[in-house]
C-alpha positions as CSV (number, residue, x, y, z in Angstrom):
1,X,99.7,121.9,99.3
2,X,98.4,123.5,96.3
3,X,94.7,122.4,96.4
4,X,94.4,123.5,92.5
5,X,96.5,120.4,91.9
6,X,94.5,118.3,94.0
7,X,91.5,119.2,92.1
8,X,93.2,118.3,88.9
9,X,94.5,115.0,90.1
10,X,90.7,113.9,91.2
11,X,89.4,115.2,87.8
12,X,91.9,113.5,86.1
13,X,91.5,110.4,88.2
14,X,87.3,110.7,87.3
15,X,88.3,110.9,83.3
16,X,90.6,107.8,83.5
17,X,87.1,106.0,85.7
18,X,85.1,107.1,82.3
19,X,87.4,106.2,79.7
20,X,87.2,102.5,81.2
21,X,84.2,102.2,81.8
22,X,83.3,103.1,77.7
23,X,86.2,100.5,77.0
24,X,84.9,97.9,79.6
25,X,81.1,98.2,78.7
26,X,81.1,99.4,75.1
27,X,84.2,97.7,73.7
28,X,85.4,101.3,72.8
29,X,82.3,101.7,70.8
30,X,80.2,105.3,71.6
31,X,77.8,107.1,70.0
32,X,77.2,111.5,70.8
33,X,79.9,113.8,71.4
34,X,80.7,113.0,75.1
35,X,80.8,108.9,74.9
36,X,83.3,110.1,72.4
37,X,85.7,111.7,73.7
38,X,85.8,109.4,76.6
39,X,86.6,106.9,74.1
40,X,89.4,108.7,72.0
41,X,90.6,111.0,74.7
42,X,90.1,110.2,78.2
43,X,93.1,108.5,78.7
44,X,94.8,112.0,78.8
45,X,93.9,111.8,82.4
46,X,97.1,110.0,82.8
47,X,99.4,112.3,80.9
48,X,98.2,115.0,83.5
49,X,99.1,112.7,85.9
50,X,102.5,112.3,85.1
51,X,102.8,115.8,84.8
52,X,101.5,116.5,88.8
53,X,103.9,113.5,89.7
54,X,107.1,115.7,88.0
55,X,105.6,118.2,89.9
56,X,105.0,117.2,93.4
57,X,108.3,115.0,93.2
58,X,110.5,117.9,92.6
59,X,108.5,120.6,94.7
60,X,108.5,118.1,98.2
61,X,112.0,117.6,97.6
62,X,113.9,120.4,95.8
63,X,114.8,121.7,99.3
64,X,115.9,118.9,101.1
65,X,118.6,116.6,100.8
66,X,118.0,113.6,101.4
67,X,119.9,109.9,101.3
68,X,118.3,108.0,97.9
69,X,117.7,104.9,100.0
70,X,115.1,106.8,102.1
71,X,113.4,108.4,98.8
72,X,112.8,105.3,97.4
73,X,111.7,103.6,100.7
74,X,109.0,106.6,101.4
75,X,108.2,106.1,97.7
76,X,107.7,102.4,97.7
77,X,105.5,102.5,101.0
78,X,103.5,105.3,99.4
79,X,102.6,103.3,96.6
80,X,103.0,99.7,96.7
81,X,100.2,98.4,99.4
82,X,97.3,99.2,97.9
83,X,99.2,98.6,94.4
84,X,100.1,94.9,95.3
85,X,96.2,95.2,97.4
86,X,94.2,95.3,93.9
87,X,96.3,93.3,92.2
88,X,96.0,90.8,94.2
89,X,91.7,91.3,94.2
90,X,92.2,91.7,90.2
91,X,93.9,89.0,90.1
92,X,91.7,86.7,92.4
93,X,88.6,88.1,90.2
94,X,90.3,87.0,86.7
95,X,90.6,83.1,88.6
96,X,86.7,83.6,89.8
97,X,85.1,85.6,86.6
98,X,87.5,83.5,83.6
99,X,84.5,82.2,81.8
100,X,82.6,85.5,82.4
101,X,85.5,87.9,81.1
102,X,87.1,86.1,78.1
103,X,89.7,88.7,77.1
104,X,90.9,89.1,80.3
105,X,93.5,86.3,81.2
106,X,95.3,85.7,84.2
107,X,99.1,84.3,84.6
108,X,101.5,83.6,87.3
109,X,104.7,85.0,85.2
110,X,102.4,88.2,84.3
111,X,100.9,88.2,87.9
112,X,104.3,88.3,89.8
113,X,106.2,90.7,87.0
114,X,103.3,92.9,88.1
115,X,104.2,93.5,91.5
116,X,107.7,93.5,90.6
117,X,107.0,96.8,88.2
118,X,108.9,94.8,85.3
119,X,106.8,94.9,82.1
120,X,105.8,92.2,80.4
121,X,103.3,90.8,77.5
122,X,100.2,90.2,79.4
123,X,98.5,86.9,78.9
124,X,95.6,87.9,77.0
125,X,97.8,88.8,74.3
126,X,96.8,92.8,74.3
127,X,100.6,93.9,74.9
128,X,103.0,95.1,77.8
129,X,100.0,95.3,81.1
130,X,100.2,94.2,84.5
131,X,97.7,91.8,85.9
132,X,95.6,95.2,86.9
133,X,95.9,96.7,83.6
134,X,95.9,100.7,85.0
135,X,99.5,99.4,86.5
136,X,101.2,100.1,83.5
137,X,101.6,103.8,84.3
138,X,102.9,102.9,87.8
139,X,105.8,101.0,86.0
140,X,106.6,104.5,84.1
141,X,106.4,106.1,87.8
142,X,108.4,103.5,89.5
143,X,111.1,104.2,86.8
144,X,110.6,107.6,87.1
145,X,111.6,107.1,91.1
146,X,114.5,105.2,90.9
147,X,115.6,107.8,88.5
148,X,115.3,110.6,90.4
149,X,116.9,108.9,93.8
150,X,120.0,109.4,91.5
151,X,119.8,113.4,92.0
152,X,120.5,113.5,95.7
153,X,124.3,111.9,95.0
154,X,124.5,115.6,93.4
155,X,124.4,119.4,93.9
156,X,120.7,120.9,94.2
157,X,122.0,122.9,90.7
158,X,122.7,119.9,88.9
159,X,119.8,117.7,89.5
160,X,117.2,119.0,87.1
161,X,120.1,118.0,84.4
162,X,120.5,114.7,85.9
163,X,117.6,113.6,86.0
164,X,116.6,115.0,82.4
165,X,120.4,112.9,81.3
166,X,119.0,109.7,82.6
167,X,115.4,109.6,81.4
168,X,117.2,110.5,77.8
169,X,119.5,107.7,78.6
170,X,117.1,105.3,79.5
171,X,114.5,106.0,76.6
172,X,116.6,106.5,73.8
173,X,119.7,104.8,74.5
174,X,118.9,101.7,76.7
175,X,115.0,101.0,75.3
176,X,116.2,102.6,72.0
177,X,118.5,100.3,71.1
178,X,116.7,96.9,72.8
179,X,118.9,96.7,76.2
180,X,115.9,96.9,78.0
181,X,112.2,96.4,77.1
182,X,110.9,98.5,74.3
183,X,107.7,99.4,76.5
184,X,110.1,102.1,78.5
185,X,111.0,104.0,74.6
186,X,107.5,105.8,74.9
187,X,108.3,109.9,75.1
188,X,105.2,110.0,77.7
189,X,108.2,109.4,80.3
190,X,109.3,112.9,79.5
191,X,105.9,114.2,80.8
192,X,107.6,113.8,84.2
193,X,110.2,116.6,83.1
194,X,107.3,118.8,82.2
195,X,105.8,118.8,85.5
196,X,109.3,119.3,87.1
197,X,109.7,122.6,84.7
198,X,106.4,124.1,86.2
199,X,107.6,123.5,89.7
200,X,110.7,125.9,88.8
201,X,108.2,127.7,87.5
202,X,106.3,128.1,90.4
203,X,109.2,128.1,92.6
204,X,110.4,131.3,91.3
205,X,107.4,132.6,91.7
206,X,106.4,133.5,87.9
207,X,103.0,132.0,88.1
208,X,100.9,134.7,88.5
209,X,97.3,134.1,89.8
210,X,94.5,134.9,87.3
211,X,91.1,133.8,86.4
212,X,90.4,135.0,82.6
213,X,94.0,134.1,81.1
214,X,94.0,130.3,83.0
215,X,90.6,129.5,81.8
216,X,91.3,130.8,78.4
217,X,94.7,128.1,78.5
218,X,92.6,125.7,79.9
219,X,90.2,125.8,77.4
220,X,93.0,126.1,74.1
221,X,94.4,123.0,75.7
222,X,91.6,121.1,76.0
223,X,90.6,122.0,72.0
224,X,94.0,120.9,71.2
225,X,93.8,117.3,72.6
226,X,90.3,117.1,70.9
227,X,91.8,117.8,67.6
228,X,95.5,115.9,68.1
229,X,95.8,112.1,68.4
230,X,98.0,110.7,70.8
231,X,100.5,109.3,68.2
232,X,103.0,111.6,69.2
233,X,102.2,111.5,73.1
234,X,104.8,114.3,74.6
235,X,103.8,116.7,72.3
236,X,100.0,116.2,70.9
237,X,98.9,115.6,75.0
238,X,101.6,115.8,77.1
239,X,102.5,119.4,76.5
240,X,98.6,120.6,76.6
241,X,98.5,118.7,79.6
242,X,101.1,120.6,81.1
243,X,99.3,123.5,80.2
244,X,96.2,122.4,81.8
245,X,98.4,121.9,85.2
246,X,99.7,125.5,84.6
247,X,96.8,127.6,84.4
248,X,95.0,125.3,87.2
249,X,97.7,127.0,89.5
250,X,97.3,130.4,88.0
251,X,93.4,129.7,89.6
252,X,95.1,128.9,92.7
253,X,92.8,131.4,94.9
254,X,89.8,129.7,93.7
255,X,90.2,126.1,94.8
256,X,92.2,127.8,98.0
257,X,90.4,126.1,101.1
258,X,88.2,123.5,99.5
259,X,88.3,120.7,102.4
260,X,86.8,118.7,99.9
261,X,88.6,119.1,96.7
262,X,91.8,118.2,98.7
263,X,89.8,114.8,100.1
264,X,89.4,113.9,96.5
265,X,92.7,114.6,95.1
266,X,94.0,112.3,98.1
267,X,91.7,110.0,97.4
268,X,92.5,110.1,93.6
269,X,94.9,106.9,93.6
270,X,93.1,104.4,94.8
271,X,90.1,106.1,92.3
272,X,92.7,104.8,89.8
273,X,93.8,101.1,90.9
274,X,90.2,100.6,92.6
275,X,87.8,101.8,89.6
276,X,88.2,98.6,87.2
277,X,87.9,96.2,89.8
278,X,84.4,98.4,90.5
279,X,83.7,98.5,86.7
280,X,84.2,94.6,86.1
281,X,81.9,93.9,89.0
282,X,79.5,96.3,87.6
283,X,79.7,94.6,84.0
284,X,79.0,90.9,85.3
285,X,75.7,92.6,87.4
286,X,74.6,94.2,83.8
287,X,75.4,90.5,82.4
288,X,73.6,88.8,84.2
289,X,70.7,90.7,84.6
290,X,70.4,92.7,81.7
291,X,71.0,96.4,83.3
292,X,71.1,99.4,81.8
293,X,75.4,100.0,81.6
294,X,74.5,103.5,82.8
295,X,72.1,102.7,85.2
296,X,75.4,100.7,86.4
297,X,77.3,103.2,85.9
298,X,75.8,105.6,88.4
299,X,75.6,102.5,90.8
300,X,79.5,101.9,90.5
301,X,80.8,106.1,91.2
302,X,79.8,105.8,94.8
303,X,81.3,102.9,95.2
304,X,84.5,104.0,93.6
305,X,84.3,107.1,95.3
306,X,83.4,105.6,98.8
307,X,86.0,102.8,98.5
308,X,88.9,105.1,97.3
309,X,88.2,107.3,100.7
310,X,88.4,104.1,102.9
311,X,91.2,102.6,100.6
312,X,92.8,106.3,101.0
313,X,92.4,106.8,105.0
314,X,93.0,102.7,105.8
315,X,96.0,101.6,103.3
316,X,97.7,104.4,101.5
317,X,97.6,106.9,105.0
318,X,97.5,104.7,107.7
319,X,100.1,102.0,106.1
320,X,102.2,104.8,105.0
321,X,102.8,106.5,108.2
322,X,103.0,103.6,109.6
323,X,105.8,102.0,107.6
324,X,107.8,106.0,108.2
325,X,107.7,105.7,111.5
326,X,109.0,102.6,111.8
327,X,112.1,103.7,109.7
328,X,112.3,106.8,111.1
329,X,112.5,105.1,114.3
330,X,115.3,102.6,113.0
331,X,117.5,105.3,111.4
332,X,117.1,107.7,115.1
333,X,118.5,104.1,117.1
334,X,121.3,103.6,114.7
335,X,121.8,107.1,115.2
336,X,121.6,107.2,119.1
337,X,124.1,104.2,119.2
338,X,126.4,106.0,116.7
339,X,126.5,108.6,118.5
340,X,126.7,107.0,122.0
């Protein structure tokens, strides 16, 4: 476990939180240098994350081989509980909070294409979001799964191309010509292959650890996505992010050991499906009783942060090892009375 990476995920996880919480309490409108580039530039926080998920997908499994059925499954119980969990609370909120939250609208078709992962045109009329709007990116990862199930019908040499041939299928052939929706022709899919490139990367052990170079990339990186829109996503974000991810593993040594940089990078999805729920709430208190938004603000991080460690050790952990071990322990009977 590269604890650089897990410090990266919760950082990018926290830049996502602030991003949001300028769009849910300012309409996208900020004043001073920082509310700014929350506003313009903090959704970057999930190109990194697609890059770590290219990453850690191809680093967990490039050794093993593994039956696709059993990828997905371990997948799907890794994500989808506390995915279908706040969805379901975001979704009982829109019902509760309507006449509170007017741009936020609530239907069943949306609602149950959510769960599904299956984009669709979200009832308030804001384009292709799930019922919890952060979802979207899970539909790109979901993809992104089923994709790469496909690599362990081949030879360990050949799976970097096949997985590279079917994303390039899928967003310029299928979504490129209208066979399937238009949402999955966005080249931010391709940050996945970025993070699979610094795995081999790392697995060949080129990364060399550092302090002055790293920081130096890190910061270059950074100044680039000030200065770049994200009109061309893969390249003006996606490959700086992929830069940040580098160099954070060049500074390997220093994050080595940090108990609690690993806690938040586990905790770091449920930051990101838990934090609007948080964020709404937070909004209808400031409504109501005319608060401060960043005297809110500080109000809501703890509870994010709290909640995502509960939501981490009670649903995503305990669910997950749970569902495993249960079809572990189906595939070692079928096994035994194969072999019996």
């Amino acid at each position: 476990m590269l604890i650089s990476v897990q410090a990266l995920r919760a950082f990018a996880a926290w830049v996502v939180v602030c991003h949001h919480f300028m769009q849910i309490f300012f309409d996208f409108k900020a004043s001073g240098p920082i509310g700014e580039f929350f506003v313009s530039k903090g959704a970057v926080g999930v190109d990194i994350f697609f890059v770590i998920s290219g990453l850690v997908i191809y680093l967990s499994t490039c050794e093993r081989d593994i039956p696709a059925s059993r990828f997905i499954a371990y997948r799907l119980f890794r994500i989808v509980p506390a995915y279908w969990l706040y969805t379901l609370a975001m979704g009982l909120l829109l019902l509760w909070a309507a006449p509170w939250l007017p741009h936020q609208v609530i239907g069943w078709q949306n609602f149950l294409l959510s769960l599904a992962f299956i984009p669709s045109e979200n009832p308030g009329g804001y384009g292709l979001y799930p019922t919890l709007n952060v979802g979207w990116t899970l539909n790109y990862e979901m993809l992104f799964y089923v994709l790469f199930s496909l690599v362990f019908l081949f030879e360990r040499r050949h799976r970097v191309l096949i997985i590279a041939s079917a994303l390039f299928v899928v967003t310029e052939v299928l979504a490129g010509t209208g066979l399937i929706s238009r949402f999955y022709g966005n080249d931010i899919i391709y940050e996945f292959l970025l993070g699979i490139a610094i795995a081999m990367i790392y697995q060949r052990g080129w990364i060399r650890q550092a302090v002055w170079l790293p920081l130096a990339g890190i910061v270059a990186a950074l100044m680039l996505i000030q200065h770049l829109d994200n009109s061309q996503r893969l390249l003006n974000w996606g490959l700086p992010s992929a830069l940040i991810v580098l160099c954070c593993i060049s500074l390997e040594p220093l994050f080595r050991g940090s108990k609690l940089l690993k806690v938040l990078g586990d905790c770091s999805y449920s930051v990101y499906l838990l934090h609007v729920l948080v964020l709404y709430g937070g909004l209808l208190v400031a409504q109501r009783y005319g608060l401060d938004p960043y005297l809110v603000f500080a109000f809501c991080v703890p509870v994010i942060a709290i909640g995502a460690w509960i939501s981490y050790e009670w649903i995503e952990k305990g669910l997950y090892v749970r569902m495993k071990g249960w079809l572990d322990a189906r595939r070692a009977a079928r096994r035994s009375v194969a072999l019996s």
